[in-house]
DRENDO-1510 file (C-alpha; in Angstrom, 1 decimal, always signed):
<recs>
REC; n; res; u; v; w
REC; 1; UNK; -18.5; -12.6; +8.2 .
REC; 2; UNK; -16.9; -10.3; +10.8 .
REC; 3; UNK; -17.0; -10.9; +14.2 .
REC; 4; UNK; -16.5; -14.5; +14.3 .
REC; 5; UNK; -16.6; -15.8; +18.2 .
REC; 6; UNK; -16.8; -12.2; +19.4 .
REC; 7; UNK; -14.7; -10.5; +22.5 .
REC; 8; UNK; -11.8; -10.2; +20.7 .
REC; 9; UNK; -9.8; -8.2; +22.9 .
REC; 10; UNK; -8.0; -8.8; +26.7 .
REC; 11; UNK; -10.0; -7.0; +28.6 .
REC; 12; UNK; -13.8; -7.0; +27.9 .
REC; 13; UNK; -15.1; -3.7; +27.0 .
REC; 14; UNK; -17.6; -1.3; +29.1 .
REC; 15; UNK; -17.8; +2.0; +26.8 .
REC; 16; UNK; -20.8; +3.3; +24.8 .
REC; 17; UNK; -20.1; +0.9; +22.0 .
REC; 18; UNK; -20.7; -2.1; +24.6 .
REC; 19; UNK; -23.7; -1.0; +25.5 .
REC; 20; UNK; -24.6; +0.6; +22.4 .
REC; 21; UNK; -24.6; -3.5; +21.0 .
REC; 22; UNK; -26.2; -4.8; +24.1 .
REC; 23; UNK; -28.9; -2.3; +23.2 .
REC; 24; UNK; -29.3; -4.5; +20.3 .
REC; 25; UNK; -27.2; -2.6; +18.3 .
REC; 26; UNK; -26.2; -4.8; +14.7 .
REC; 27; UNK; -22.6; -6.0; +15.1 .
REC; 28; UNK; -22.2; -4.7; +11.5 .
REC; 29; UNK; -23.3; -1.6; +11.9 .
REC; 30; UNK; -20.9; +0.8; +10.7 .
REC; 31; UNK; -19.3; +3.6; +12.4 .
REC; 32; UNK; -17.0; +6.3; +10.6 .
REC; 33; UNK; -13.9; +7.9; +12.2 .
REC; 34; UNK; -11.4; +10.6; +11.3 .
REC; 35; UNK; -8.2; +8.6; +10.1 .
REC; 36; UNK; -6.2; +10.2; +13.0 .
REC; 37; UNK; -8.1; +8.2; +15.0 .
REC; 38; UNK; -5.0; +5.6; +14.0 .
REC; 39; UNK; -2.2; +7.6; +14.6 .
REC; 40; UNK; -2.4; +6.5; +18.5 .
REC; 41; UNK; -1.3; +3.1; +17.3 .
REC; 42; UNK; +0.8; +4.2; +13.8 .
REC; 43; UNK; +3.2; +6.1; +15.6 .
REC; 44; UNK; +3.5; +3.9; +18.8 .
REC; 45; UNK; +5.5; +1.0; +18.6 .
REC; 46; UNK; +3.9; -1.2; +20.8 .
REC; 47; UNK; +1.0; -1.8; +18.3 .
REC; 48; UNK; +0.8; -3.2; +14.7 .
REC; 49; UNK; -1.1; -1.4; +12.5 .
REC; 50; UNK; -1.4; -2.9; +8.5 .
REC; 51; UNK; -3.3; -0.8; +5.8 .
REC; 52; UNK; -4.0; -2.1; +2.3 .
REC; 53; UNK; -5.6; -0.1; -0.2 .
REC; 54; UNK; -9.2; -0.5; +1.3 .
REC; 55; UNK; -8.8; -2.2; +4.8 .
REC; 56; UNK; -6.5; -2.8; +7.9 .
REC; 57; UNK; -6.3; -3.9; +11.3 .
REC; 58; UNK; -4.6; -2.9; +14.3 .
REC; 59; UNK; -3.7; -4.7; +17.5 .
REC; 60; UNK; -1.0; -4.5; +20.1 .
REC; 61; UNK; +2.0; -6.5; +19.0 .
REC; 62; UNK; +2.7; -9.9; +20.5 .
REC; 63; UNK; +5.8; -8.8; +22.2 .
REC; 64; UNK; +3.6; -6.5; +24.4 .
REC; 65; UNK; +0.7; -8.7; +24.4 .
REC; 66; UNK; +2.6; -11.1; +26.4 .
REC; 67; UNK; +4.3; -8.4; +28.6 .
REC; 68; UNK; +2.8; -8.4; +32.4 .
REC; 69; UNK; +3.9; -4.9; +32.8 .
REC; 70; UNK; +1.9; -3.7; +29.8 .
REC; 71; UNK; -1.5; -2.5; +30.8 .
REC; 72; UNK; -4.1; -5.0; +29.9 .
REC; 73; UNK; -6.7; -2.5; +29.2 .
REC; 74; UNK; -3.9; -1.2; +26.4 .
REC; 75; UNK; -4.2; -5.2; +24.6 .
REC; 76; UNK; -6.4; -4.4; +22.1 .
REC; 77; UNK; -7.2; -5.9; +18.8 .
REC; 78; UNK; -9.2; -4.7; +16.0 .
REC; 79; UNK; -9.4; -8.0; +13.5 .
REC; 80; UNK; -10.7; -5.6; +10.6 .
REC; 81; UNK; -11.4; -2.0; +9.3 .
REC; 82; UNK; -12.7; -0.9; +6.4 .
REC; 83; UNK; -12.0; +2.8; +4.5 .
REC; 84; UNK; -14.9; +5.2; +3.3 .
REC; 85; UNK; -15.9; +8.0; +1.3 .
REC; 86; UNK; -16.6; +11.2; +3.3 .
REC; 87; UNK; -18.3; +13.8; +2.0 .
REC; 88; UNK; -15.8; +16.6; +0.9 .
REC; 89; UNK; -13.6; +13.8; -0.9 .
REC; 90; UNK; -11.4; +13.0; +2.3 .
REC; 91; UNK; -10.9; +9.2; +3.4 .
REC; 92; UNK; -12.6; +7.9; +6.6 .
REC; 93; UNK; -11.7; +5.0; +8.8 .
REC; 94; UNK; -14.9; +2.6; +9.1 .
REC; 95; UNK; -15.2; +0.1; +12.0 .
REC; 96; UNK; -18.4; -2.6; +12.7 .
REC; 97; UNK; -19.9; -1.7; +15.6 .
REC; 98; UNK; -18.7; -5.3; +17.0 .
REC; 99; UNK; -15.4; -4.7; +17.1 .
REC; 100; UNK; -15.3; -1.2; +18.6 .
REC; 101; UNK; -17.5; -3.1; +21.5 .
REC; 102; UNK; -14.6; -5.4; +22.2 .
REC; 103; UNK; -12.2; -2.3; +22.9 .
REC; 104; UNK; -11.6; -1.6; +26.0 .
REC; 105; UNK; -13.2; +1.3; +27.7 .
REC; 106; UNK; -9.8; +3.4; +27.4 .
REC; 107; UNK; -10.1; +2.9; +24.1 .
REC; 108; UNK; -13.8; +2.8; +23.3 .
REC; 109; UNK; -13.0; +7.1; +24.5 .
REC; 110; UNK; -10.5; +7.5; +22.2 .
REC; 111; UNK; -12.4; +6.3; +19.0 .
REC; 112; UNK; -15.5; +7.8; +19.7 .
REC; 113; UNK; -13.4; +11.3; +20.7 .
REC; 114; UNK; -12.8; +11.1; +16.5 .
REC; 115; UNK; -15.9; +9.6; +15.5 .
REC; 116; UNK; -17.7; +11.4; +12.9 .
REC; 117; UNK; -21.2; +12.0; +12.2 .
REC; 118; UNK; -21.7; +12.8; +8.6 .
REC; 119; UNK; -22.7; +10.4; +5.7 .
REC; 120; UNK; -19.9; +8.2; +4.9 .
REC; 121; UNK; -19.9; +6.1; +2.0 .
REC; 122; UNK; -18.5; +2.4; +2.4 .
REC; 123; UNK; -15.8; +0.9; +0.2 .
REC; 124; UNK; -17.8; -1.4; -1.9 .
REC; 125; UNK; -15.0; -4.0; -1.8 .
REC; 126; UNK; -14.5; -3.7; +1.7 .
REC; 127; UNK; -18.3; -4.8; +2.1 .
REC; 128; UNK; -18.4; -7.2; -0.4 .
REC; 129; UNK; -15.2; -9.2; +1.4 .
REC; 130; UNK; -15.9; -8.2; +5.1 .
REC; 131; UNK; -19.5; -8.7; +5.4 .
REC; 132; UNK; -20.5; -11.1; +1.9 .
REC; 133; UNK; -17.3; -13.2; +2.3 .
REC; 134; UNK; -16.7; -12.6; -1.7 .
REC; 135; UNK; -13.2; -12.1; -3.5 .
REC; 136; UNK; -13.3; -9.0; -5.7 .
REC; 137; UNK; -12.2; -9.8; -9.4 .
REC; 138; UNK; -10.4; -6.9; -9.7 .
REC; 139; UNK; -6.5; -5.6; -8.0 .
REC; 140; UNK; -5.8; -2.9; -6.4 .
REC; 141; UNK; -3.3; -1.0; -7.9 .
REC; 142; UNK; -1.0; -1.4; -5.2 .
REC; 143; UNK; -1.6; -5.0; -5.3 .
REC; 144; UNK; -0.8; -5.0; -9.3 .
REC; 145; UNK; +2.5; -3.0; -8.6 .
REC; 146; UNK; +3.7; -6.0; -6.1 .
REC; 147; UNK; +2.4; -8.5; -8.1 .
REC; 148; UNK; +4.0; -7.0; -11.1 .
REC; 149; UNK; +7.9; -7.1; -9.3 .
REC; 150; UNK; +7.2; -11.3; -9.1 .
REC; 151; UNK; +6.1; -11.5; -12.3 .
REC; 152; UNK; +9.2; -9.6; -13.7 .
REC; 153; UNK; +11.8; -11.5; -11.8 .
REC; 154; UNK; +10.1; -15.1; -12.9 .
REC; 155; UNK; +10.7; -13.4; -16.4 .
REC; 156; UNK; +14.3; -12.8; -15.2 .
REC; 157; UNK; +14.9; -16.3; -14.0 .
REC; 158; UNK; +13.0; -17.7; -17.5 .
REC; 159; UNK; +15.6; -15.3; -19.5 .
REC; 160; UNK; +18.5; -16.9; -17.3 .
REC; 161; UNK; +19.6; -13.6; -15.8 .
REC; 162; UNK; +19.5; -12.5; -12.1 .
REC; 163; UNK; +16.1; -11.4; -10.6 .
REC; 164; UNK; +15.6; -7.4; -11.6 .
REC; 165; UNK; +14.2; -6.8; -8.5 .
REC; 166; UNK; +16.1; -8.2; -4.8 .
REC; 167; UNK; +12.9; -8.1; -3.0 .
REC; 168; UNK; +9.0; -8.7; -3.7 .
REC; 169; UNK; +7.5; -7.4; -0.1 .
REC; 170; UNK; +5.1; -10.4; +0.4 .
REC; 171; UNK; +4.3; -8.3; +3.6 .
REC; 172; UNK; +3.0; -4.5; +2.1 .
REC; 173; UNK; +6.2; -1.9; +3.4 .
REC; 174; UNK; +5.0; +0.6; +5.9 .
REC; 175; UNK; +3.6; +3.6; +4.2 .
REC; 176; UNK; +2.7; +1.3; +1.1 .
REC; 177; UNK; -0.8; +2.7; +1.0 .
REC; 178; UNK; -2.9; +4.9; -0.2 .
REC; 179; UNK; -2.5; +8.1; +2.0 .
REC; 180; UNK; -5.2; +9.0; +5.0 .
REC; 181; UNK; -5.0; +12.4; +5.1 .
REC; 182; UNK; -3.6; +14.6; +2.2 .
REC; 183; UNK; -0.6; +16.2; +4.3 .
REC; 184; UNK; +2.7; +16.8; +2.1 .
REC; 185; UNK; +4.9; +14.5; +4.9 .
REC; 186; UNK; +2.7; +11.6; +4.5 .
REC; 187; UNK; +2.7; +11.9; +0.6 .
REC; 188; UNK; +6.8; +12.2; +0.6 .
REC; 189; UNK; +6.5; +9.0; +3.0 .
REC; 190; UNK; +5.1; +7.2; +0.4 .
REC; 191; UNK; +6.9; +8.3; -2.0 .
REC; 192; UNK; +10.0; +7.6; -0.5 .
REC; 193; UNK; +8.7; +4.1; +0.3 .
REC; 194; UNK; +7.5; +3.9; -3.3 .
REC; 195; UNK; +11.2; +4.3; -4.8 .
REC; 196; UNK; +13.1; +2.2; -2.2 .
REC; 197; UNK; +10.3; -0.3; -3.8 .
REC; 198; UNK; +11.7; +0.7; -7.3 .
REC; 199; UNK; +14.5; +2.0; -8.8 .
REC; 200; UNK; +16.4; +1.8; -5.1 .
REC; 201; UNK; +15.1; -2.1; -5.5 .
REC; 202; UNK; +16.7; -3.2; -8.4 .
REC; 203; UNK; +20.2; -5.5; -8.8 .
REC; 204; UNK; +22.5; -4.6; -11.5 .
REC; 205; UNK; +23.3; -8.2; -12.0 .
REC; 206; UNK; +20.3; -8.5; -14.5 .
REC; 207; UNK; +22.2; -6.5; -17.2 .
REC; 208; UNK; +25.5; -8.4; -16.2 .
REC; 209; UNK; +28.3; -7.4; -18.2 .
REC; 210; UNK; +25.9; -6.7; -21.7 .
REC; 211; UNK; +26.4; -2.7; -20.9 .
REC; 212; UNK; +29.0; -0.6; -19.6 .
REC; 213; UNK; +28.4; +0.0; -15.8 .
REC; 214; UNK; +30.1; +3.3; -15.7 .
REC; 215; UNK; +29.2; +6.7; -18.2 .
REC; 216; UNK; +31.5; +8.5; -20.2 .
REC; 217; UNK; +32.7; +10.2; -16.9 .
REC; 218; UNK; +34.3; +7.5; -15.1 .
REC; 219; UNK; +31.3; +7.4; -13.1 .
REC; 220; UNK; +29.2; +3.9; -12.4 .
REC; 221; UNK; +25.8; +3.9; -13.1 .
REC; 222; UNK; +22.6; +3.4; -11.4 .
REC; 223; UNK; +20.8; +0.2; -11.7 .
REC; 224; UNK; +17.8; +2.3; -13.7 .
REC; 225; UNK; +20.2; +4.0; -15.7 .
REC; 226; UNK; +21.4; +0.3; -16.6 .
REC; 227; UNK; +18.2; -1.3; -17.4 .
REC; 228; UNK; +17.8; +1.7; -19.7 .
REC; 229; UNK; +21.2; +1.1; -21.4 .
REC; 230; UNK; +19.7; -2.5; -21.8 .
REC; 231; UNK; +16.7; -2.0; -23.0 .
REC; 232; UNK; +17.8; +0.2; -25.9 .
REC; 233; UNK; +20.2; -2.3; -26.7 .
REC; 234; UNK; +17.7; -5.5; -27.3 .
REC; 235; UNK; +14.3; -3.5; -27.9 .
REC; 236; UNK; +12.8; -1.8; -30.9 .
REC; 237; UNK; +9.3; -0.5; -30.8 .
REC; 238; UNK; +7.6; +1.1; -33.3 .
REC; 239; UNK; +5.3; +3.1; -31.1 .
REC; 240; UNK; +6.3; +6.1; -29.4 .
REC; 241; UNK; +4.9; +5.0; -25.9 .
REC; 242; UNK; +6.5; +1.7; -25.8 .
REC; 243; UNK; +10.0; +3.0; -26.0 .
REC; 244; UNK; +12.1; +2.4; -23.1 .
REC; 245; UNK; +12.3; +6.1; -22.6 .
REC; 246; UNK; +8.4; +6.1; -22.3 .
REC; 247; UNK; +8.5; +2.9; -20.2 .
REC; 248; UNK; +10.7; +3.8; -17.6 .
REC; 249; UNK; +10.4; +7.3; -17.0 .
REC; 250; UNK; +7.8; +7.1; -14.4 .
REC; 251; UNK; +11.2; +4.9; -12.3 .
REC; 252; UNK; +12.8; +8.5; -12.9 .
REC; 253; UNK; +9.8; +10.7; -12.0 .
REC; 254; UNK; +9.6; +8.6; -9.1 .
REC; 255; UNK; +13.4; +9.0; -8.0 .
REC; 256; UNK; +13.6; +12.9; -8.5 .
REC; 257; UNK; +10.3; +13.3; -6.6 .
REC; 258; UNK; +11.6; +11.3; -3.7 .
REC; 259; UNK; +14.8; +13.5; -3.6 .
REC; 260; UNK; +12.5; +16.7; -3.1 .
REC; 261; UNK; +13.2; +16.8; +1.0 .
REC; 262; UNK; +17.2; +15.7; +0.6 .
REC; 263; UNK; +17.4; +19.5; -1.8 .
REC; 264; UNK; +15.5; +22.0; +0.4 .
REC; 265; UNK; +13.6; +21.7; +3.2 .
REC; 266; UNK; +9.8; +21.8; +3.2 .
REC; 267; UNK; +7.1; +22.8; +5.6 .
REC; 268; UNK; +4.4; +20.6; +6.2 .
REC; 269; UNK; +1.5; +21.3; +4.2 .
REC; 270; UNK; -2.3; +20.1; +3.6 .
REC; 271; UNK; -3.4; +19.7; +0.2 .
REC; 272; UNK; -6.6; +17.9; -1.2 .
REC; 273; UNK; -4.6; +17.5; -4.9 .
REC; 274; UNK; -2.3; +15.4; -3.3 .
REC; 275; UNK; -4.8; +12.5; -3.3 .
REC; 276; UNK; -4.8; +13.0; -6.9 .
REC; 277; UNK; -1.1; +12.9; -7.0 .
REC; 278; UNK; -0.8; +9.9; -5.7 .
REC; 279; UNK; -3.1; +8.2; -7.6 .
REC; 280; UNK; -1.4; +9.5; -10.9 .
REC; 281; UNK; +1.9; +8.5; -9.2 .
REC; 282; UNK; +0.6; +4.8; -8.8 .
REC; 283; UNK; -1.0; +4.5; -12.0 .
REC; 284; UNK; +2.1; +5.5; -13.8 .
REC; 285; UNK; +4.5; +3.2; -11.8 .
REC; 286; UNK; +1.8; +1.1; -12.3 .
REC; 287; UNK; +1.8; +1.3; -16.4 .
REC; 288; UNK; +6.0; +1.4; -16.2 .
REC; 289; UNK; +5.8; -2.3; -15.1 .
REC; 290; UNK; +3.2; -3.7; -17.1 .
REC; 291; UNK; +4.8; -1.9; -20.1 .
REC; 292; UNK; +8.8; -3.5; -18.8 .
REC; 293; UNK; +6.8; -6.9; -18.5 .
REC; 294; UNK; +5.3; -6.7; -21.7 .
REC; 295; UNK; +8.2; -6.0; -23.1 .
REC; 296; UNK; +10.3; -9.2; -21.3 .
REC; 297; UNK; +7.1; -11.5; -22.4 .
REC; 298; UNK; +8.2; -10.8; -26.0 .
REC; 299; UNK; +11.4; -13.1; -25.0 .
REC; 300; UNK; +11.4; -16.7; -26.8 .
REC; 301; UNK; +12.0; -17.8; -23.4 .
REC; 302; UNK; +9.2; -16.3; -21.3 .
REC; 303; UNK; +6.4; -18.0; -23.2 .
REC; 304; UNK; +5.7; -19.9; -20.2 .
REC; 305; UNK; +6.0; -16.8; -17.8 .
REC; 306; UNK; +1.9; -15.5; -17.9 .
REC; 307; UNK; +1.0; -12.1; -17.3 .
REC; 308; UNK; -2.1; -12.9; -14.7 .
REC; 309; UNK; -5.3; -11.7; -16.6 .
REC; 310; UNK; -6.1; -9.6; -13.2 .
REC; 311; UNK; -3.7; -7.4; -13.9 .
REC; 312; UNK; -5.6; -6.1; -16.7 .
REC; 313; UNK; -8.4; -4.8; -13.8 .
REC; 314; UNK; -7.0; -2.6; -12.0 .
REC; 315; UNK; -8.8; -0.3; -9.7 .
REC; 316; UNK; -7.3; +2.9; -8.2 .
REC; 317; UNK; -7.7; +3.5; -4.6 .
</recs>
């Protein structure tokens, strides 16, 4: 249930959303905002902001929290927000009426300066955990990508070789999320995030020595390139998108997109499709490592290595 204990925050709040609660306002009453309303932490260092695919929170960080010289009406603390469904397809930040009472009344101005007053609908799984307390069944797909990296690199370690991948974010990277508004700067964010996650991510000590590590050129060869080389070597599928051509192009895709900004440069730009590209960009980074860990389960030594049934319920975000 949200809003365990209540008065959350330093300095006890005094705006509209104080007395809109002690007007007996529901504490989960939900409120919608435009996601820019988040940009006055996001892009101040001072506060913490996490997103996941359907939720966040936000608060000031506990180096500044225990500063005397930082205003006290700036410690704030949001335990929880949800994400919504606006009406023209755009994302919405949503916030129980609880919390934004426990804001200070700074702060109380600034989120209702960006409230919005349209009909919002609620992330179903954002309810369901916030409010019912209940675990969804299904992964997001973000979730399934990082779960996807472990379950590779236990395969790694089953096989005897080096982990694929160096690092398995247990904490979600910044910019690891689904984007809040569809701008071309925070979709190359992402993406640039989204590779470094990838292809930038993995060690060339899981081939070892069973490949060449440089191409007719003289030239060494990226760790993709590699796992390629490998992959042809010890795998033979006799469907078309099961090759490791078909399985690991999306790792490529991924790369050249990133390098877009590095070639020419690019003005800012706001596009609705780019929610869509996203999506098609997780989903098929996604499928690449299901498809590599399918193909690593088929080892006599990964028996004992599961593939967790969730990842079979995906949901995109």
């Amino acid at each position: 249930m949200p809003c365990p204990g209540r008065s959350v925050s330093v300095v006890s709040g005094d705006g509209s959303y104080t007395a809109r609660l002690a007007a007996g306002g529901s504490q989960v009453e939900t409120l919608f905002f435009d996601p820019t309303v988040l940009d006055r932490y996001r892009l101040d260092p001072r506060y913490f902001v996490r997103l996941h695919a359907y939720s966040g929170m936000v608060s000031v960080t506990d180096e500044f929290g225990r500063d005397p010289q930082f205003p006290e009406h700036d410690k704030i603390l949001i335990q929880t927000f949800g994400f919504a469904s606006r009406p023209n397809g755009l994302r919405a930040v949503a916030v129980y009426l609880c919390y934004l009472a426990d804001l200070t009344q700074e702060h109380q101005r600034h989120w209702e300066s960006l409230q919005l007053h349209e009909d919002c609908v609620l992330f179903a799984a954002y309810f369901k955990n916030s409010v019912l307390g209940e675990f969804s069944r299904d992964t997001s797909v973000y979730e399934a990508v990082l779960l996807l990296l472990e379950v590779v690199n236990k395969q790694a370690e089953a096989m005897g070789r080096k982990r694929l991948f160096r690092e398995t974010f247990r904490e979600w990277p910044s910019d690891y999320h689904p984007i809040l508004a569809p701008t071309l700067k925070s979709y190359l964010d992402f993406v640039n995030v989204l590779d470094k996650m990838l292809s930038q991510n993995m060690s060339v000590g899981f081939v070892g020595d069973d490949v060449p590590r440089d191409d007719d050129q003289g030239r060494p060869k990226k760790s993709i390139r590699l796992l390629q080389d490998w992959l042809d070597m010890v795998w033979r599928s006799t469907t078309v998108d099961a090759t490791p051509n078909a399985v690991l192009q999306p790792f490529f895709d991924i790369s050249k997109e990133r390098q877009r900004p590095a070639h020419r440069l690019e003005p800012n730009a706001y596009d609705l499709a780019l929610f869509d590209t996203q999506k098609e960009l997780m989903r098929s980074a996604y499928q690449s490592l299901m498809g590599l860990a399918t193909i690593l389960s088929r080892h006599p030594r990964t028996e004992g290595i599961p593939i967790p049934e969730i990842l079979s319920r995906v949901v995109m975000y």
